[in-house]
N, C-alpha and C positions, 0 to 999 in steps of 0.2 A: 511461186510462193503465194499463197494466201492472206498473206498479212504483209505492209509496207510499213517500212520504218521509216520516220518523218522526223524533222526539228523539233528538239525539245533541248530544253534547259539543265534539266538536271536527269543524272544519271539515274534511271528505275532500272528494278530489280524485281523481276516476275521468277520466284524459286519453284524448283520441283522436288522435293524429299522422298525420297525413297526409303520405305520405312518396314514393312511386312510383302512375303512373295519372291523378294529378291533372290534368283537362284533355290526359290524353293518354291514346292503347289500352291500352297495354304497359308494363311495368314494375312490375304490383298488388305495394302493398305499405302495408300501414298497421299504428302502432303503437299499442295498449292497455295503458294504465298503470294498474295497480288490485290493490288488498291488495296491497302492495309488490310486485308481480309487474310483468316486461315481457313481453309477447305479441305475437309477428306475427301478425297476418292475410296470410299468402304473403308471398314474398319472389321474384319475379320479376325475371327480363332485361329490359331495354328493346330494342325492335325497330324497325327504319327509324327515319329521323330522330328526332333528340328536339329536342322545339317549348322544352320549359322545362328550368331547370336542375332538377333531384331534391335532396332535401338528403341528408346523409347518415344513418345509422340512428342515431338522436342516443343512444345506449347504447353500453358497449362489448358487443363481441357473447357475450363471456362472462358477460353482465348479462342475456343474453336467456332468458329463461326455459323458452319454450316457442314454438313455432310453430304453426299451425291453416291447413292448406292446402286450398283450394277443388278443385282441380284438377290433373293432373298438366300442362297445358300450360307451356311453358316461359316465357312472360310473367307467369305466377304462383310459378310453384318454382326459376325458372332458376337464381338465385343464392344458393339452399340450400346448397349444398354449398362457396359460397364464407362465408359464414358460420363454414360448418362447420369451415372447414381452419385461420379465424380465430380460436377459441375458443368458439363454440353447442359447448352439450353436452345442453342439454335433449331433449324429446320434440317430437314432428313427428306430429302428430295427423290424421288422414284416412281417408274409406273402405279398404275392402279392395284396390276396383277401381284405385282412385288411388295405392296404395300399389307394386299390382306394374307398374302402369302408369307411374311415377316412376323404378322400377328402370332402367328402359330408357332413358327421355327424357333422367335427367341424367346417364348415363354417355355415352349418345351426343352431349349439349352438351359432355360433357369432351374427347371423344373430337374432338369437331370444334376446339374450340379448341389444342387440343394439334398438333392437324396446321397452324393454322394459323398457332398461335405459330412451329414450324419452319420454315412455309414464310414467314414475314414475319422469322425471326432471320437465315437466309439472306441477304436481298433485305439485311438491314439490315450485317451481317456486309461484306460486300460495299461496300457506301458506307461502312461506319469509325463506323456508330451502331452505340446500345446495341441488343442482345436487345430481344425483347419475350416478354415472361409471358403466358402463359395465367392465365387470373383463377382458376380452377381445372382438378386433374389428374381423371383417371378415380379415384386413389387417394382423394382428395375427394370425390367422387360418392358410391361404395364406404362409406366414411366416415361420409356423409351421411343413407344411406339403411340402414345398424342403427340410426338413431335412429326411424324410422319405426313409428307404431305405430297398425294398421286399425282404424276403428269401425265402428257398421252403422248405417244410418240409421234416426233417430228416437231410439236408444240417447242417454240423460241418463248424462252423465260427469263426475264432479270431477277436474276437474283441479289445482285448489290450495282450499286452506281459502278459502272466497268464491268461487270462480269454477267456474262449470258451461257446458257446451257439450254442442249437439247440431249434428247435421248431418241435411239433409233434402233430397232429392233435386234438384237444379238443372235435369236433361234436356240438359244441353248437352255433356256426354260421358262416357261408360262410367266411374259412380263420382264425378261432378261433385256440388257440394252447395254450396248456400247453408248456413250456419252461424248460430245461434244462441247470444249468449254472454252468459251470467248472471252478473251482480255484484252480490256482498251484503257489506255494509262498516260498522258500527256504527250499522245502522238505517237504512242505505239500498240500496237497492234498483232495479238499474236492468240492461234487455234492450236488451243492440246485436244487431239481425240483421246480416249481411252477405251479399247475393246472391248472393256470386261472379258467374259468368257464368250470365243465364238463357236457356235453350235455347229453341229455337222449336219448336212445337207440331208433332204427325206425324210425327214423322221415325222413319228407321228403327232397328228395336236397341232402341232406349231408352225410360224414360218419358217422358211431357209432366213437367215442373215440377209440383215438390209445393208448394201457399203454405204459407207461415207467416203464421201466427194471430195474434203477439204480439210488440211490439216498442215502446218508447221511441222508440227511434233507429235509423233503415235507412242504410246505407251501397250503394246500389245501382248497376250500372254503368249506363253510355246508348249501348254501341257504336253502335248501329242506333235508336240515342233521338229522331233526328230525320226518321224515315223509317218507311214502312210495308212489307213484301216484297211486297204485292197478296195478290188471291187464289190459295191456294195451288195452283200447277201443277200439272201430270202431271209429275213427275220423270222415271217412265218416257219418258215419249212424248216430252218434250223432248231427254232424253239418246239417246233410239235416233234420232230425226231430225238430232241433229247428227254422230252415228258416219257412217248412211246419207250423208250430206253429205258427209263426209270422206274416206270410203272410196271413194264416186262419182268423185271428183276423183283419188284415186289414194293420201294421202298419209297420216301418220300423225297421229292424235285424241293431241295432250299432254298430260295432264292434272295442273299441278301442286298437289299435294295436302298436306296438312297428312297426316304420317304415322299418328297417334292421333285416330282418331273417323272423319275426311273420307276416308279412302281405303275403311274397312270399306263404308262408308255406298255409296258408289259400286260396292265388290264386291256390296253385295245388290241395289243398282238392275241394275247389270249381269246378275247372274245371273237377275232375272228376264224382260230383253229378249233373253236367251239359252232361256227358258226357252219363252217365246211367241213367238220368230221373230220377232221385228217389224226386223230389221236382213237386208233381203233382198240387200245387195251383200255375200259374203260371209261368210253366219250362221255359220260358223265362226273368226269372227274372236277371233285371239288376241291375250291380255291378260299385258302385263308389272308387276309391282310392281319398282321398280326401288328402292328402302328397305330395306338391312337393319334399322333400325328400325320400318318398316310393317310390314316380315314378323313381325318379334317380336309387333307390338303387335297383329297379326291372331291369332298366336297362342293371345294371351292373349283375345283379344274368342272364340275358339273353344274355351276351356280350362270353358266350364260355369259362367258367372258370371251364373246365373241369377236369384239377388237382384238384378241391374242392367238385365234386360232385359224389352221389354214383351211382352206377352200373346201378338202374332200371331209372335214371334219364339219363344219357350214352345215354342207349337203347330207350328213347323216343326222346332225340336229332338226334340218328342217324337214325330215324325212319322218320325224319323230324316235328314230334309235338313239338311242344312250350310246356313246362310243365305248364307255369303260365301265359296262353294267354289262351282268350275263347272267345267265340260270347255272347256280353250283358256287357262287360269290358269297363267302362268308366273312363278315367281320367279325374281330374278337378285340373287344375293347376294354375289359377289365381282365387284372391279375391272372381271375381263376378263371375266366374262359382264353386265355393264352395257354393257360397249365395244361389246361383237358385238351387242345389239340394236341396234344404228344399221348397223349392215351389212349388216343383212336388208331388204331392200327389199319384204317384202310389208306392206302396209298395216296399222297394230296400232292399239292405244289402249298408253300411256307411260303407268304412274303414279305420281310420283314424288315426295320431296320437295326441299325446303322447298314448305309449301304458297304463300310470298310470293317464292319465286326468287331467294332471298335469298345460299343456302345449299346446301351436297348436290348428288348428282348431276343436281338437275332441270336444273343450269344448262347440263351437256353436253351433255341432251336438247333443250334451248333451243336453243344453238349449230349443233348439226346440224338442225335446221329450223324456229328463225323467221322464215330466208332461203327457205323453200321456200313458193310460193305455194296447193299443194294441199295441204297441213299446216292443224290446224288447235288454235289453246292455248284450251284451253277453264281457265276460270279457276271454281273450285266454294267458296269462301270470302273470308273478308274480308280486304282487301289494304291493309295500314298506308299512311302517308305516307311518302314518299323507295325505299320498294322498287321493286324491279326490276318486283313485277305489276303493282303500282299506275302504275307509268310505262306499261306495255302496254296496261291499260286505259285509260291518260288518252290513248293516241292516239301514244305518241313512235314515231318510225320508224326510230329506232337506236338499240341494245343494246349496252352495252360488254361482254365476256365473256371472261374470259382475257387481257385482253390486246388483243383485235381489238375490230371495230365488226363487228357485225352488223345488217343490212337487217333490218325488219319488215314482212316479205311476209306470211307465215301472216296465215290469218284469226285476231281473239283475239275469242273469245266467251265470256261469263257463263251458268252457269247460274242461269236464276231463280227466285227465293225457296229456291233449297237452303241455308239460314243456318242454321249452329250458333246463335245467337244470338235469342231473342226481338225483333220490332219494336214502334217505339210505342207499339204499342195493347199490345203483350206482356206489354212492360214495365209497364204503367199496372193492366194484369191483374192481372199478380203483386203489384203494392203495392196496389194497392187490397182486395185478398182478407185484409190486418192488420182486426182485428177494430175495433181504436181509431186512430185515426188518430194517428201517432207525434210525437213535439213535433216533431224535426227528420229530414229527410231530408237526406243526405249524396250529390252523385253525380257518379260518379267512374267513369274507365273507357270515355272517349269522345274524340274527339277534341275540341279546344278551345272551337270553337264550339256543338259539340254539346250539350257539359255544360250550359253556361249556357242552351240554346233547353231544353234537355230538365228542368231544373230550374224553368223559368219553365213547362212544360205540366204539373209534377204539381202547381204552386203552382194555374194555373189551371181545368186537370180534374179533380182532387181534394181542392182547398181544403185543400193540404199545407203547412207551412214546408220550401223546398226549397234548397238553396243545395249550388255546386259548387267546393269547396275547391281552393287552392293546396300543391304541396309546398311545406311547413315549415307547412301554418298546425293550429295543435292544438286541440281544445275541451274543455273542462271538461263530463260527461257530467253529473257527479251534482249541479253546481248549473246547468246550464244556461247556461255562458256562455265567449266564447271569450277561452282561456288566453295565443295569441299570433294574432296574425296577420300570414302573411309575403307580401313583395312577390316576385310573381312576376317573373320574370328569363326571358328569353328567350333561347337559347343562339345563341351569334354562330358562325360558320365557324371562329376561331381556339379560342374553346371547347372547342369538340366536340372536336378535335383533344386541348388541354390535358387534356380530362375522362379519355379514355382514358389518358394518359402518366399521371394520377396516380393512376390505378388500384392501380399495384403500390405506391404510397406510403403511399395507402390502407391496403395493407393491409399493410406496416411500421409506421403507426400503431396500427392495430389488435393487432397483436402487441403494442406496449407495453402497452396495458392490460390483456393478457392476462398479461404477465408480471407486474403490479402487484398483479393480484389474487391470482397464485401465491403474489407476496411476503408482503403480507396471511396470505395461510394458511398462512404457516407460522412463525405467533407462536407456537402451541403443539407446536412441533417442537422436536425436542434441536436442542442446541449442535453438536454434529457435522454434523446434516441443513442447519444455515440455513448454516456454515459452505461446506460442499460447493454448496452449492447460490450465495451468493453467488460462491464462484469461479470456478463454469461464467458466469455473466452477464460477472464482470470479464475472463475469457478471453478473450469475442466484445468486449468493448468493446477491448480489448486489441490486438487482431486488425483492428480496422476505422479502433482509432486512427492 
């Protein structure tokens, strides 16, 4: 064990709260209570259906101290910036990469919710219902992301009297990091790692996954916890046979893409079947990103962020090649040059997001030919429950889109083993490389059946304590035993509906206790300031009575 427990006086209480991801992809979020401090581990969006209810962040968020984010993907950071608009004022802890990488991601989540709140205040306007709110504005992102503050990996940071964090390379996208968090408390002593997302081996850009040495207690996800990718492919050869295939047939290769990691990763597979001919229908075939946030975050992956990239990546920089530039690369970054690619009838590759078709222009790209039968949706990541991809994959042969039903003609193909994600044995890799074997392992970050098959294989391949937590349920770190444990709820169709409408009420309660705590501070304020100050509250009370 990594940590000793020593003489002390009074009984401490280091909590772990399980709060978003539980038994589900999306939505990472868990909270640490220790030396009076509250601590996220990400604060992420939920995406495609949600299987259970989440509880809510059982602090107010002006109680939250500090944040420590894995990743800039939006099922980890999504609702940062809604926090943020609610009273968080602390620090937002993360690499460099992740930090300029976040800039983009949650302006562009503000940015889509804000179009969408208008376009759903209309629709509502129109029937005689209320508005609908955006959960956060771009001005909240903005907001958000001055509280951001880059570390480098490896780098030992205090961040409060007792608590130390590092972060250590994850592989799973430009600046991704499992985390390291040290708590020392009147003679006790105890390391929670948390995985974040661990990447799979080879791939392009990045490192493999750095382990960690030392830990108590892992918090580790099981995306791909019940499955192995095979052995690993030609990327190349499989991605140029299915172009050739496509472009044979006449039609356009869609590729919807996750704009940050999956699309760079496809511009260097691409640039190098451009580079060896191996696409003979065509070798001049041109390439659209059709992502103003791909385009950004292609940017930033070409901006010289060479702490984050691996060796043979190094060596084509210093060789002078662009790894993810080629001749035939077209960007389309306004409205009407997205329109016009679907007017050009010469055969291309589309790359766009949402990488699950959730979201973004991929769905236009969808519309205009998953009715066409020489088209072909090539799908290069992992597709939650209830999304549009996950439906294409599972076989449906109509798409609602806008409004209409669309036929599924196109072919829909997977690329195989291209996984941001470590498998099985990946995963089993990385936890097993802890030097001591931790009292408990925590895992989270799968889908529902998966947590529990993938917690009973590290019990029985690694002779672990494994278990896969429910939102609400909390553990007592520093004596080993759990604080609560909550009954999972499983969200009905009337639910899900409710869950959204009290979003904005949500976050009307959350302001009260942001104003409770202003009130609080200001006992040692003159007579004038608490005066003024209660007249602006009794004015809005005043106003609404």
């Amino acid at each position: 064990m990594c940590a000793m427990l020593i003489f002390f006086v009074r009984r401490i209480v280091v909590k772990i709260t399980f709060i978003g991801a539980a038994h589900e992809v999306t939505g990472s979020c868990t909270l640490i209570s220790a030396c009076g401090k509250n601590i996220l581990v990400d604060c992420g969006l939920e995406q495609g259906i949600n299987i259970y209810e989440n509880i809510d962040i059982p602090v107010p968020f002006c109680d939250i101290d500090a944040v420590l984010l894995t990743h800039a993907h939006i099922d980890h950071s999504g609702k940062i910036p809604y926090i943020v608009a609610n009273g968080f004022k602390g620090k937002i802890y993360c690499t460099q990469a992740t930090r300029k990488l976040s800039d983009i991601m949650l302006k562009d989540s503000a940015h889509i919710q804000e179009f969408e709140a208008q376009w759903r205040s209309r629709k509502a306007r129109r029937a005689g219902e209320a508005e609908y709110v955006p959960l956060y504005t771009v001005r909240d992102a903005e907001n958000a992301i001055k509280l951001f503050r880059g570390v480098s990996y490896g780098e030992k940071i205090k961040i409060f009297e007792g608590i130390t964090v590092r972060f250590f390379d994850a592989g799973h996208l430009l600046g991704s990091a499992s985390i390291e968090v040290e708590i020392g408390e009147n003679g006790i002593s105890r390391t929670i790692v948390f995985s974040g997302d661990v990447g799979n081996i080879d791939r392009p850009l990045i490192n493999n996954p750095t382990p960690v040495k030392c830990a108590d207690y892992v918090v580790i996800e099981s995306t791909y916890g019940d499955r192995l990718h095979g052995e690993r492919p030609d990327y190349v050869r499989q991605l140029a046979d299915i172009i050739e295939d496509t472009f044979s047939r006449g039609g356009n290769l869609i590729i919807p893409s996750f704009a940050i990691g999956r699309t760079q990763e496809m511009l260097y597979l691409i640039r190098i079947i451009k580079e060896k001919g191996l696409v003979k229908t065509n070798p001049d075939f041109p390439v659209f990103i059709d992502s103003p946030l791909a385009l950004e975050a292609t940017k930033i992956y070409s901006s010289g962020m060479t702490d984050y990239y691996d060796n043979e990546t190094i060596d084509l920089l210093s060789r002078g090649i662009d790894p993810i530039s080629f001749k035939g690369l077209n960007l389309a970054v306004t409205s009407e040059e997205s329109k016009n690619i679907n007017f050009d009838n010469t055969p291309k590759i589309i790359i766009s997001a949402s990488g699950m078709c959730d979201a973004g222009r991929i769905r236009h790209h969808l519309k205009h030919n998953l009715w066409r039968a020489n088209s072909t949706i090539l799908f290069v990541g992992f597709q939650a429950q209830g999304t549009i991809g996950r439906k294409l994959i599972d076989g449906e042969k109509q798409i609602r889109l806008f409004g209409e039903d669309i036929a599924v003609k196109a072919k829909i193909e997977m690329l195989k083993g291209v996984s941001g994600h470590a498998d099985k044995d990946g995963l089993l890799r990385w936890l097993s490389a802890i030097d001591t074997p931790p009292e408990l392992v925590f895992v989270n970050h799968g889908e529902d059946s998966v947590c529990d098959e993938f917690a009973n294989t590290i019990s029985e391949k690694l002779g672990m304590n494994a278990f896969a937590p429910f939102s609400g349920d909390c553990f007592d770190i520093a004596n080993g035993e759990w604080v609560f444990r909550a009954s999972a709820k499983k969200v009905d169709k009337g639910t899900e509906a409710r869950l959204r409408a009290d979003t904005v009420y949500a976050r009307l309660l959350s302001s009260l206790d942001r104003i409770t705590h202003l009130v609080r501070g200001f006992r040692e304020r003159s007579n004038k300031e608490k005066a003024a100050f209660a007249d602006s509250i009794n004015s809005v009370c005043d106003k609404y009575e």
